[in-house]
DRENDO-1510 file (C-alpha; in Angstrom, 1 decimal, always signed):
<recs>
REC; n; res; u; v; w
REC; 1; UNK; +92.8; -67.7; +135.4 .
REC; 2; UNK; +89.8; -70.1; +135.3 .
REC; 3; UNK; +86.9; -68.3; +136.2 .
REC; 4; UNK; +83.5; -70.5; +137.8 .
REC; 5; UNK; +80.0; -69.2; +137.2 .
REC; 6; UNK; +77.9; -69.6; +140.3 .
REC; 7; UNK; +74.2; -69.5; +140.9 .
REC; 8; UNK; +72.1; -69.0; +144.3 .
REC; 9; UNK; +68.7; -69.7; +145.2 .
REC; 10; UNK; +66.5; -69.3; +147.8 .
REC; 11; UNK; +63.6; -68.4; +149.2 .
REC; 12; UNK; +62.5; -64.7; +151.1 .
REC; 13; UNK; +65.1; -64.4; +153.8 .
REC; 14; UNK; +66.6; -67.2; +153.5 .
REC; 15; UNK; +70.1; -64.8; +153.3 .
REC; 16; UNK; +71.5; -65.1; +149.5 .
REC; 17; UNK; +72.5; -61.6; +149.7 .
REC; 18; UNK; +74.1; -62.2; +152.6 .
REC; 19; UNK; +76.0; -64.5; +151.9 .
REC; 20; UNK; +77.5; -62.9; +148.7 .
REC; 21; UNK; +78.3; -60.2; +150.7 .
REC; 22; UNK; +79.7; -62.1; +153.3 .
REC; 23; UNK; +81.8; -63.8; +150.7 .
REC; 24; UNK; +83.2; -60.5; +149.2 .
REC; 25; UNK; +84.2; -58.8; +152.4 .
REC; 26; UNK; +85.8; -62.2; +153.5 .
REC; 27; UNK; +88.0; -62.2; +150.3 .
REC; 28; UNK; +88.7; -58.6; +150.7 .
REC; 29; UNK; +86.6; -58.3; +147.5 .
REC; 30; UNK; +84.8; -55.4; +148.4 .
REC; 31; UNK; +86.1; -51.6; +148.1 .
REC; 32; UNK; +86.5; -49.7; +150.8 .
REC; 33; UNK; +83.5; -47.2; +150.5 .
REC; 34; UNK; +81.4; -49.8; +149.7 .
REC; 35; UNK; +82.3; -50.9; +153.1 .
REC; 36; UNK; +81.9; -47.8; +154.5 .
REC; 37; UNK; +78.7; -47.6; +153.2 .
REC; 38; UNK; +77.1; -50.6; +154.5 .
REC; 39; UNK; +78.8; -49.8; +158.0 .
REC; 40; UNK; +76.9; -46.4; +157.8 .
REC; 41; UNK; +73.6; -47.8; +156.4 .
REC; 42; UNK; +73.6; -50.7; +159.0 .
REC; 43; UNK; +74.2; -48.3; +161.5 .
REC; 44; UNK; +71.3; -45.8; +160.8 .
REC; 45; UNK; +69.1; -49.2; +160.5 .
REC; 46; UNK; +69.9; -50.4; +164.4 .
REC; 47; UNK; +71.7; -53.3; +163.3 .
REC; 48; UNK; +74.2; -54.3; +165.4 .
REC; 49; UNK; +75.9; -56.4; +162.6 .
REC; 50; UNK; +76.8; -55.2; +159.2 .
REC; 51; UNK; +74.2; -56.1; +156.4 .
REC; 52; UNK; +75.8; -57.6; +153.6 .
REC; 53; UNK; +72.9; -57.6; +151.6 .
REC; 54; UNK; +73.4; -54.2; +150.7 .
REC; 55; UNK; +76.0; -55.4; +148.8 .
REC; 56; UNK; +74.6; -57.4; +146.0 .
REC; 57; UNK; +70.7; -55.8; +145.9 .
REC; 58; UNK; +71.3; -53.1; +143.2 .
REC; 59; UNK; +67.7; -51.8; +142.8 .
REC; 60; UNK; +65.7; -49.4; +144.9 .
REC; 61; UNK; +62.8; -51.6; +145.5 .
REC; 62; UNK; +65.4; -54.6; +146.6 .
REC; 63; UNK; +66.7; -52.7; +149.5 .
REC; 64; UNK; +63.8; -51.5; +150.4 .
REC; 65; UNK; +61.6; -54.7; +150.7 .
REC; 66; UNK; +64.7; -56.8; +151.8 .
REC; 67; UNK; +64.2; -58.7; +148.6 .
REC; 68; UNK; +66.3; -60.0; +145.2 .
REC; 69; UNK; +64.2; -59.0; +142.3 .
REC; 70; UNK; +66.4; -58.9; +139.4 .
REC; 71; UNK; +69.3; -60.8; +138.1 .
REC; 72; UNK; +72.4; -59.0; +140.0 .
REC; 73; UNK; +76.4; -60.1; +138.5 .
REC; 74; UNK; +78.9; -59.9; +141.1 .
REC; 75; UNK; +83.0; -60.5; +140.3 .
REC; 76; UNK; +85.0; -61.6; +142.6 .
REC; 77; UNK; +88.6; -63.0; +142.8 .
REC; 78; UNK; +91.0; -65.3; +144.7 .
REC; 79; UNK; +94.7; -66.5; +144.2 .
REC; 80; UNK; +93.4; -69.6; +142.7 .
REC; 81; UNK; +90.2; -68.6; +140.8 .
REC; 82; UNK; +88.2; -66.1; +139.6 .
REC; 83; UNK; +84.1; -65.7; +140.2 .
REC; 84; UNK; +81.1; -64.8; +138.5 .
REC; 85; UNK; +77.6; -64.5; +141.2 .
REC; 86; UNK; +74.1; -64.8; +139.4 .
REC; 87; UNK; +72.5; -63.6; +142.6 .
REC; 88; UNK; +69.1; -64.8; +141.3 .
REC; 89; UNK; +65.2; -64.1; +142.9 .
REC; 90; UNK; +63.5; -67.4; +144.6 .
REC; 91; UNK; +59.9; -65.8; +144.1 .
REC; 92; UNK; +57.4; -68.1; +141.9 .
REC; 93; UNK; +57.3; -65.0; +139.8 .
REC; 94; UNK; +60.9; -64.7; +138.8 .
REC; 95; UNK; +61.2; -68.2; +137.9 .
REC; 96; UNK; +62.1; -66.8; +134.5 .
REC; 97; UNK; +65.0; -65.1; +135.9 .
REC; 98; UNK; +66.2; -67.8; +137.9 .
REC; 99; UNK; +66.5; -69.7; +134.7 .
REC; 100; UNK; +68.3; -67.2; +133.5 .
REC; 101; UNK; +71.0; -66.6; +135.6 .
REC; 102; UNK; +71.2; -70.3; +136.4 .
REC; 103; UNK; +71.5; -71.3; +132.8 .
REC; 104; UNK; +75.3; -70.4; +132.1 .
REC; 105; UNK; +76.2; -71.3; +135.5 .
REC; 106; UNK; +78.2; -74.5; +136.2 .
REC; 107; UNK; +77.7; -74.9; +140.4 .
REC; 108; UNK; +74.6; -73.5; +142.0 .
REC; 109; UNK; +74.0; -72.9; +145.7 .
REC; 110; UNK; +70.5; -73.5; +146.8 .
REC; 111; UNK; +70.3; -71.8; +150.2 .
REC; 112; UNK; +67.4; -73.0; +153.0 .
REC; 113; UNK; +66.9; -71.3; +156.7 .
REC; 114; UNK; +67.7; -73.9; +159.0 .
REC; 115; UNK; +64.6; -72.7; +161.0 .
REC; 116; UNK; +62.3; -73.7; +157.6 .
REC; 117; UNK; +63.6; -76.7; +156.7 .
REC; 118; UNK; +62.9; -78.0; +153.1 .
REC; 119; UNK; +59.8; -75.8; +151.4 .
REC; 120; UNK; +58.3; -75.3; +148.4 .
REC; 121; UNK; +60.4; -73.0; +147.0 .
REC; 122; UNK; +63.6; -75.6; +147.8 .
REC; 123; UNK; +62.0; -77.9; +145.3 .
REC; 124; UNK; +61.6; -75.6; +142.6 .
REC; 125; UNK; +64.9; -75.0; +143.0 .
REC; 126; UNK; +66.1; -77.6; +142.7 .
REC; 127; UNK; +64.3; -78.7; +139.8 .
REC; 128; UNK; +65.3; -76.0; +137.8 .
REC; 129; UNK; +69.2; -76.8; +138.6 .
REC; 130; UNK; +68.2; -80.6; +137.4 .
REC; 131; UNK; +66.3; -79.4; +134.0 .
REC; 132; UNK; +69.8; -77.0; +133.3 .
REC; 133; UNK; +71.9; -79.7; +134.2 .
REC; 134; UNK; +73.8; -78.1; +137.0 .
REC; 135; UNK; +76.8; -80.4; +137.3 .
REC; 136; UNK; +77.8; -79.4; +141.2 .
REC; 137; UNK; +74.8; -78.2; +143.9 .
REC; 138; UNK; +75.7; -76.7; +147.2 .
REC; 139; UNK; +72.8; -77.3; +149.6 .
REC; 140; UNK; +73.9; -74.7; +152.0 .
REC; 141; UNK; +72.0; -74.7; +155.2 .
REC; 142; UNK; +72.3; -70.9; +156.2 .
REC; 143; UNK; +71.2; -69.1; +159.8 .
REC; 144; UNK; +72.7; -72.1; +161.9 .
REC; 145; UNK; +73.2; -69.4; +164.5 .
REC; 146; UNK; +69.6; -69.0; +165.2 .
REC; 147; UNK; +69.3; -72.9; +166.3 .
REC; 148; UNK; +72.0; -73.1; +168.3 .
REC; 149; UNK; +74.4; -75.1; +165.7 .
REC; 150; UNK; +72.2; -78.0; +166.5 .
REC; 151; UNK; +73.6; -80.8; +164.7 .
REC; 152; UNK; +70.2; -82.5; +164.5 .
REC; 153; UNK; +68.5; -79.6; +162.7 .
REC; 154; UNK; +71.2; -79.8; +160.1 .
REC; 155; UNK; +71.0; -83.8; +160.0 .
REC; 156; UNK; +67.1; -83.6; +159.5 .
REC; 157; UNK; +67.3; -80.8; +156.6 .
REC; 158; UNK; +70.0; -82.7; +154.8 .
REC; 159; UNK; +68.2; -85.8; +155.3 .
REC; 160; UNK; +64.9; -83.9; +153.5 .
REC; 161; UNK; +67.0; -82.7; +150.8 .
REC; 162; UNK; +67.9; -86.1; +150.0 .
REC; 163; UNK; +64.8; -87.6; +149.9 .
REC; 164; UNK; +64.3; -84.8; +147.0 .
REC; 165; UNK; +67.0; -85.7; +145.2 .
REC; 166; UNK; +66.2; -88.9; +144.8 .
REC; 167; UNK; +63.5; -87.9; +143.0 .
REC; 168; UNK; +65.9; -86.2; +140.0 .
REC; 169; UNK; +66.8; -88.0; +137.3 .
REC; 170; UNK; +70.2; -86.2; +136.5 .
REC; 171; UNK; +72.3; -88.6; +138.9 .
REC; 172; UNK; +75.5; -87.2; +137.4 .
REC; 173; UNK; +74.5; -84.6; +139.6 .
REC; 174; UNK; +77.3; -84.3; +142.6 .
REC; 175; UNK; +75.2; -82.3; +145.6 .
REC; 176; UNK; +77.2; -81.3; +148.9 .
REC; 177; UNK; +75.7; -80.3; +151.9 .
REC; 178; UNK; +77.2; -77.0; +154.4 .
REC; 179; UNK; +75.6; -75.9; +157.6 .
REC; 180; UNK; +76.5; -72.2; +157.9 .
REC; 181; UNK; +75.9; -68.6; +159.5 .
REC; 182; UNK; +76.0; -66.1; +156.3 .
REC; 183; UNK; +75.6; -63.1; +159.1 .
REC; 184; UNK; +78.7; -64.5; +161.3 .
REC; 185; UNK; +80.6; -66.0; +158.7 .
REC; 186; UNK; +81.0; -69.2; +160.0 .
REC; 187; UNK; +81.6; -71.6; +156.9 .
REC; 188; UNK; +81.5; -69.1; +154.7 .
REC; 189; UNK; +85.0; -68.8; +153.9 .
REC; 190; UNK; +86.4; -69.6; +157.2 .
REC; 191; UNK; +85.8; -72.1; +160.2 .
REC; 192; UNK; +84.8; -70.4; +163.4 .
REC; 193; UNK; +84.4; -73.0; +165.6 .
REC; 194; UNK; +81.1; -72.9; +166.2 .
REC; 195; UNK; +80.4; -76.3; +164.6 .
REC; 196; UNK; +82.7; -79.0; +165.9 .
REC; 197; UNK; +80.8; -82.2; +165.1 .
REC; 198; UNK; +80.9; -80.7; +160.9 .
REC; 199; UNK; +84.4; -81.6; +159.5 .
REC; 200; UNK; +83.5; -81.0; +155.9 .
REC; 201; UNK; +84.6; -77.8; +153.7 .
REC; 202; UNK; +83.5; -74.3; +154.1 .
REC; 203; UNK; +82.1; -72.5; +150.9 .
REC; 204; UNK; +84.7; -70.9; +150.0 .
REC; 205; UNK; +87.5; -73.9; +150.3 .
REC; 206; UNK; +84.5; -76.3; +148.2 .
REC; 207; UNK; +84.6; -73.8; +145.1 .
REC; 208; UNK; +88.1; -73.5; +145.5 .
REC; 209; UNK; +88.6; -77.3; +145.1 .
REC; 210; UNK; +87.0; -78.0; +141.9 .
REC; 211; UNK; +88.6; -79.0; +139.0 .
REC; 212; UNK; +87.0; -78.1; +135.3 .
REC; 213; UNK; +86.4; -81.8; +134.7 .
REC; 214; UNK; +84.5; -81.9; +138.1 .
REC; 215; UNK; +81.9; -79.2; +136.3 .
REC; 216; UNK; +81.7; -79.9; +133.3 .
REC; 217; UNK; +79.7; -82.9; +131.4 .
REC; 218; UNK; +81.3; -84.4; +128.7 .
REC; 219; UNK; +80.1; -84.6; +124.8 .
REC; 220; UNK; +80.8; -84.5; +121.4 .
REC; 221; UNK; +82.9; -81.5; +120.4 .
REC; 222; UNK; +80.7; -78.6; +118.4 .
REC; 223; UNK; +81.9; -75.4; +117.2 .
REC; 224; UNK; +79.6; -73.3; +116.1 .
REC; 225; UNK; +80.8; -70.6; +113.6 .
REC; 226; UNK; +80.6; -67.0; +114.4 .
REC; 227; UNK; +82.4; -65.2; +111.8 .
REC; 228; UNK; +84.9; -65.9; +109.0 .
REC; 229; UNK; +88.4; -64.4; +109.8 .
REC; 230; UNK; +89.7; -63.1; +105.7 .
REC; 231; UNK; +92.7; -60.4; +106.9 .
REC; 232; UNK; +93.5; -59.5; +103.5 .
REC; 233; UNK; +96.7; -58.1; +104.8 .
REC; 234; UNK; +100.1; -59.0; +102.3 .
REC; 235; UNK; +101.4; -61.1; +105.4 .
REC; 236; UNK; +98.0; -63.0; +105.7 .
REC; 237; UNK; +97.1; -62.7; +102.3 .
REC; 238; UNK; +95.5; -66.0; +101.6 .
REC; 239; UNK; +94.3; -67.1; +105.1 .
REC; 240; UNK; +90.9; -68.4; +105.8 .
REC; 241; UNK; +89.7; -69.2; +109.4 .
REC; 242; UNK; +87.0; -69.7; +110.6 .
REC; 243; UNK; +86.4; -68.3; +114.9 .
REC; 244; UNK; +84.3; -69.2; +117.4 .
REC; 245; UNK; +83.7; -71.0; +120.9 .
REC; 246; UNK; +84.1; -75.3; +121.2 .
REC; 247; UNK; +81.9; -77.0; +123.1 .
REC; 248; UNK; +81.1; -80.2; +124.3 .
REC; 249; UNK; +84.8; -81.7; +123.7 .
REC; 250; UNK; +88.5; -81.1; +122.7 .
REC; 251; UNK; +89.3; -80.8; +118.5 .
REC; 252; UNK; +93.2; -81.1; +117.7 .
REC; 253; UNK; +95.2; -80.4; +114.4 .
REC; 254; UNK; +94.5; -83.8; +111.8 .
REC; 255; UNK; +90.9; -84.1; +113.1 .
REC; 256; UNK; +88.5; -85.1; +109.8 .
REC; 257; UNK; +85.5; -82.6; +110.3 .
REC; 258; UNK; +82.2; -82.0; +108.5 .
REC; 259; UNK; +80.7; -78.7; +108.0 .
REC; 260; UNK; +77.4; -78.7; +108.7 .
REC; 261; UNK; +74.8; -78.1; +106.5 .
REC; 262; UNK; +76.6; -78.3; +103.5 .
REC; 263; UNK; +77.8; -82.0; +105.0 .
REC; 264; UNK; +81.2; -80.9; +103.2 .
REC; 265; UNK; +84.1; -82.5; +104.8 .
REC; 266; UNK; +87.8; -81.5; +105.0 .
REC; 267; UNK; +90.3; -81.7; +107.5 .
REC; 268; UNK; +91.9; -79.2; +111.1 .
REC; 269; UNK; +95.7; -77.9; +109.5 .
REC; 270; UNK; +95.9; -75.6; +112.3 .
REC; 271; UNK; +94.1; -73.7; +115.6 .
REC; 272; UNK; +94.7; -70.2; +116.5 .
REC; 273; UNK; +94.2; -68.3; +120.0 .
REC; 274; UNK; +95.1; -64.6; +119.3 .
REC; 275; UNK; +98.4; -64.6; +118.2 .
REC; 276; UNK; +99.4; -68.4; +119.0 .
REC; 277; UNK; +98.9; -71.6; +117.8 .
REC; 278; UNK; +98.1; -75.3; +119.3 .
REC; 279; UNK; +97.7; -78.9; +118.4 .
REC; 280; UNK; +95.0; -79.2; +120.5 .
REC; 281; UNK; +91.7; -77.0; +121.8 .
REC; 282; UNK; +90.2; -77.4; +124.9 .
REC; 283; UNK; +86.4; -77.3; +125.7 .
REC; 284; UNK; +85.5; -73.5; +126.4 .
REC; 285; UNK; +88.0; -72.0; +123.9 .
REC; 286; UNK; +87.2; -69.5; +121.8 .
REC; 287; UNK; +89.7; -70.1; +119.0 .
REC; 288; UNK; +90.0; -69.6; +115.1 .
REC; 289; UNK; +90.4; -72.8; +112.8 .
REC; 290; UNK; +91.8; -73.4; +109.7 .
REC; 291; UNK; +90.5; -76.3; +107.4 .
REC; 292; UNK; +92.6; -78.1; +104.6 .
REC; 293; UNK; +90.5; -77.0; +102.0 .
REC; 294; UNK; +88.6; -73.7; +100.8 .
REC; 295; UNK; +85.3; -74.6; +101.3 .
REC; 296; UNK; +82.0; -72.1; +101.9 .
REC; 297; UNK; +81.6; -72.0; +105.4 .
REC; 298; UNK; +79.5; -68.9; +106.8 .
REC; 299; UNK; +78.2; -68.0; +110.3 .
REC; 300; UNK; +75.3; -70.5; +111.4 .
REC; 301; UNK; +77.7; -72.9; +109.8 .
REC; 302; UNK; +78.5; -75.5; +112.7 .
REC; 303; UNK; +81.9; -77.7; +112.6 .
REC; 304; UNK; +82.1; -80.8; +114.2 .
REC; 305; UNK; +84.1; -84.0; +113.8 .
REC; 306; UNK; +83.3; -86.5; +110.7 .
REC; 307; UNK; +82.8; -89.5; +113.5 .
REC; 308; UNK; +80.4; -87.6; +115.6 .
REC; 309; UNK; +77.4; -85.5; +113.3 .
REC; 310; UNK; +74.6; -84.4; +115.4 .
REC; 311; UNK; +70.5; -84.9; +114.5 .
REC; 312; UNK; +69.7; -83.0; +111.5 .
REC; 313; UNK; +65.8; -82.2; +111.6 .
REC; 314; UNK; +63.2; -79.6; +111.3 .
REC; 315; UNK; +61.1; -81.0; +113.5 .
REC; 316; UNK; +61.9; -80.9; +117.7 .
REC; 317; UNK; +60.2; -82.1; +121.2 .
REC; 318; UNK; +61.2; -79.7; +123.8 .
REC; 319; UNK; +60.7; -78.5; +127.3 .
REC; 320; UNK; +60.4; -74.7; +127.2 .
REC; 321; UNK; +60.4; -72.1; +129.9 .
REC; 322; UNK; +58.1; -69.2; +128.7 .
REC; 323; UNK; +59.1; -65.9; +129.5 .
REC; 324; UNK; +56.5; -63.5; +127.8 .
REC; 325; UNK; +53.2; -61.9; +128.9 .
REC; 326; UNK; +51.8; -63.0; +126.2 .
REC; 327; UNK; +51.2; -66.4; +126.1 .
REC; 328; UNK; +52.6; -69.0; +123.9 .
REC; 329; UNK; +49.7; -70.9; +122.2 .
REC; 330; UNK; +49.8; -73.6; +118.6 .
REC; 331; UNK; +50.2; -71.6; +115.6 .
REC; 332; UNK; +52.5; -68.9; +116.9 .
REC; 333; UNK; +55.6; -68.3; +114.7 .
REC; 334; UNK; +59.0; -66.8; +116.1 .
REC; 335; UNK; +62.6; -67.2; +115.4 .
REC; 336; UNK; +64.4; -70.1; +117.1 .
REC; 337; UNK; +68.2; -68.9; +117.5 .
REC; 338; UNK; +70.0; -71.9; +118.4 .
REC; 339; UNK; +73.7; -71.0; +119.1 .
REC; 340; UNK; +75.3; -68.9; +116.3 .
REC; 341; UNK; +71.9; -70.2; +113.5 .
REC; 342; UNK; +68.5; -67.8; +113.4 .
REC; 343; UNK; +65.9; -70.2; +112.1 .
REC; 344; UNK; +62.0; -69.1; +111.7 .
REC; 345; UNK; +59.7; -71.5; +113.8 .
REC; 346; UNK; +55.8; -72.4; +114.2 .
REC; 347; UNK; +54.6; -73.4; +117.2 .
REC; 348; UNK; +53.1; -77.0; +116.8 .
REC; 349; UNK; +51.8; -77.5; +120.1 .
REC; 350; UNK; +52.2; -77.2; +123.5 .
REC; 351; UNK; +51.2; -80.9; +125.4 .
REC; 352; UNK; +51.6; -79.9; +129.4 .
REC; 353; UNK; +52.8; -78.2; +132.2 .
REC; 354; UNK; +55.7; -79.3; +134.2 .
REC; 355; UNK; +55.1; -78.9; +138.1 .
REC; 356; UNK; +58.3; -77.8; +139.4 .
REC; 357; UNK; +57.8; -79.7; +142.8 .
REC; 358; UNK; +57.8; -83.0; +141.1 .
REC; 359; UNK; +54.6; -84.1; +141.4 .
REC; 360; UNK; +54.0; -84.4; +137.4 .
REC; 361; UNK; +52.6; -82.6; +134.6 .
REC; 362; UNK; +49.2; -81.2; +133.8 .
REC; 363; UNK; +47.8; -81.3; +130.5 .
REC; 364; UNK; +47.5; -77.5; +128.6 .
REC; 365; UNK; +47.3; -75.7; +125.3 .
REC; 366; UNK; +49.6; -73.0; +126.1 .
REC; 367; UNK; +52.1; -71.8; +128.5 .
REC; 368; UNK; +52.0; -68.3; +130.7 .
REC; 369; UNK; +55.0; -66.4; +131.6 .
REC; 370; UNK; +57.1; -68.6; +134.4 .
REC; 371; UNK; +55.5; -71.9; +133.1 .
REC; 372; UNK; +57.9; -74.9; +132.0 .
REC; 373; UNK; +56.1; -77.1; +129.7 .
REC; 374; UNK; +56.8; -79.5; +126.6 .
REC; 375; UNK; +56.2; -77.9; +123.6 .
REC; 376; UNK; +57.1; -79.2; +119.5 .
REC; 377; UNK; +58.2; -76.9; +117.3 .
REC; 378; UNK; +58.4; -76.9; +113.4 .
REC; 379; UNK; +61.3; -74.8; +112.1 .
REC; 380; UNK; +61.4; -73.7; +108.5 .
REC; 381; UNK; +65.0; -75.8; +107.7 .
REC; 382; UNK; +66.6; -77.8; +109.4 .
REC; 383; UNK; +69.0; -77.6; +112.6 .
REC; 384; UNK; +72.1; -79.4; +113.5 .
REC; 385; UNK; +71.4; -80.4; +117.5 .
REC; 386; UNK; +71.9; -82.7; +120.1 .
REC; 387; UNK; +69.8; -83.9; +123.0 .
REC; 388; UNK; +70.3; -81.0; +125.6 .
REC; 389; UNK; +70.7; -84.0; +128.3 .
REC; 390; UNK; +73.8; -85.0; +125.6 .
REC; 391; UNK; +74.8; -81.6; +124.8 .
REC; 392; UNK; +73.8; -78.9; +126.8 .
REC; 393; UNK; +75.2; -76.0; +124.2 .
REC; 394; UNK; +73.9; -77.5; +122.0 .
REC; 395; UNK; +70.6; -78.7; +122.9 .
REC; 396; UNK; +69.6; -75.1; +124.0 .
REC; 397; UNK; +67.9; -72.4; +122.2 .
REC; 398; UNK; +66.0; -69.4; +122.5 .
REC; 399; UNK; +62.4; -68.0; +121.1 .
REC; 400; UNK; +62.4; -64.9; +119.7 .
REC; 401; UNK; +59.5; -62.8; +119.2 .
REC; 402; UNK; +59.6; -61.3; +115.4 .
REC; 403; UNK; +57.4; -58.3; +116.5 .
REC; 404; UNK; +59.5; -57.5; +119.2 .
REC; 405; UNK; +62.3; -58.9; +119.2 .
REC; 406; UNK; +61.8; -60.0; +123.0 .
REC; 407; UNK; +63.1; -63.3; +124.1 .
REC; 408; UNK; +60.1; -64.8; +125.2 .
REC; 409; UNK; +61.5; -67.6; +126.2 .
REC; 410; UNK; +64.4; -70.6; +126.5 .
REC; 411; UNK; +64.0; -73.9; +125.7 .
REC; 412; UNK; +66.1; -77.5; +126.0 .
REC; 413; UNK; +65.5; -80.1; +122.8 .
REC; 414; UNK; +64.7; -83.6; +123.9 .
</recs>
């Protein structure tokens, strides 16, 4: 079954809990004593509704403040997909982890309280969704309920929002906009009524409706190798494959390839899923391939086809989001692991700080923890990359910190 990785953002309130929740007990996702749990808990509160928040906010201090903190996974299935929820924090502080749990998803839903309108927070939000390259953004307009469905109210937000996104530079970007009530339910999964003059989709029936091709970007195929498959066994005696995930495009049996960095180049014989085989491998497959020659390939390695090598360079421009308390200044070494390859790095310099409501950069020699800024990097060999606007797989990487061994922080080559 495919599954779709989903982000949500929002600001304090604006009801992402909510309307996970809302989306689990309205798939008949949830168990049943997890239901009778938030009956009891939203009955000792003096709610007169049942709080789906309670739901998604794991930590103590998230249900007690009302607030998303950390990163929270939620699973959920239907008959025609299945669903992975970053339920990510909208605070200033947490940008970090709103990077992270946005930067493996594929839609995003950027919630905003119908009674606020477009703020602050909505921009950075946004902004981050553009820098990852979020192929599909759901501006959901949540808490219609407390303005009286008012078509105008949802006209004026949607009208904001697009005066922001005319502002991005990702125009591949395809952004839908949903008025909704998390707490009732309306648009969440199903129509209630409430909302005649909106004919569009709910949530639930948008996500249902897209098609891998709608989500993903297209690029050059890159397989990164993870580890060399030798059985040794009398019925595989002699086989040689090499596993890992493609990315960026499809590779087939017959395709010339070059092994990067050896530049060595042979040809596909053959493509193995577990225990069958297939002419061709689609984007997202983690499969095990055979080449026409014994050649040394070794994990790091990257394959890709003859026809379409990637830069080749020590040197790379990038925008970085720094993660670490302590900050990241010139001079500073750590390991750049870019997909499958662990390469030691210097910090060149670091040239600005990105605003995250659009309104420019601001010169600087170093970037604090939940700072986005460009940054160039020496490595101590070369990489095999692409643009991350290209590629994103293979554009991205991650700083290490040798001490530590903290990822301090993620960052997308220009």
């Amino acid at each position: 079954m495919e599954v779709l990785k989903i982000a949500t953002a929002g600001s304090v309130d604006d009801g992402k809990s909510t309307l996970i929740g809302r989306l689990l007990y309205d798939t008949q996702s949830l168990t049943t004593d997890k239901i009778e749990a938030i009956e009891k808990s939203s009955k000792q509160k003096g709610y007169d509704y049942l709080d789906f928040s309670l739901a998604t906010d794991g930590l103590v201090a998230e249900r007690e403040q009302g607030i998303t903190i950390d990163v929270a996974h939620i699973y959920f299935s239907t008959a025609k997909k299945s669903y992975i929820i970053a339920d990510t924090p909208g605070h200033v502080e947490y940008t970090r982890n709103m990077v992270t749990g946005a930067s493996t998803s594929q839609v995003s839903i950027i919630l905003i309280d119908a009674r606020k309108g477009v703020i602050e927070q909505t921009y950075r939000h946004f902004f981050i969704n553009n820098l990852l390259r979020v192929k599909d953004v759901i501006v959901a307009i949540n808490k219609m309920d407390l303005v009286e469905y008012s078509e105008e109210v949802f006209n004026k937000i949607k009208a904001d929002f697009q005066a922001l996104n005319a502002k991005s530079a990702y125009k591949e970007q395809n952004v839908s906009y949903i008025p909704l009530s998390a707490l009732t339910g309306d648009n969440v999964v199903e129509t209630l009524g409430k909302m005649p003059w909106y004919t569009g989709q709910t949530i639930l029936q948008h996500l249902e409706g897209l098609e891998p091709k709608d989500i993903y970007d297209n690029g050059q195929a890159r397989f990164p190798v993870q580890t060399v498959i030798r059985p040794k066994t009398e019925e595989y005696h002699d086989f040689r494959g090499y596993a890992g995930k493609l990315y960026g495009n499809n590779i087939k049996v017959g395709d010339a390839v070059t092994v990067l960095p050896s530049l060595t180049e042979s040809t596909v014989t053959n493509i193995h899923f577990f225990d069958k085989q297939f002419d061709e491998a689609s984007v997202g497959s983690s499969i095990t391939i055979e080449l026409e020659n014994d050649i040394n390939v070794t994990r790091g390695d990257m394959i890709v086809k003859s026809s379409e090598l990637p830069r080749i360079e020590k040197d790379i421009t990038t925008t970085v989001c720094w993660m670490d308390s302590k900050k990241l200044v010139a001079g500073a070494k750590y390991f750049v692991q870019h997909n499958t390859n662990r390469v030691l790095a210097k910090i060149d310099s670091v040239k600005n700080v990105i605003a995250t409501d659009y309104s420019g950069v601001t010169p600087a020699t170093q970037l604090a923890i939940n700072e986005i800024g460009e940054v160039t990097i020496k490595l101590s060999k070369a990489i095999y990359f692409d643009a991350y606007n290209d590629n994103k797989s293979n554009g991205a990487f991650i700083l290490i910190d040798a001490a530590t061994n903290t990822t301090a922080g993620v960052g997308f080559i220009k």
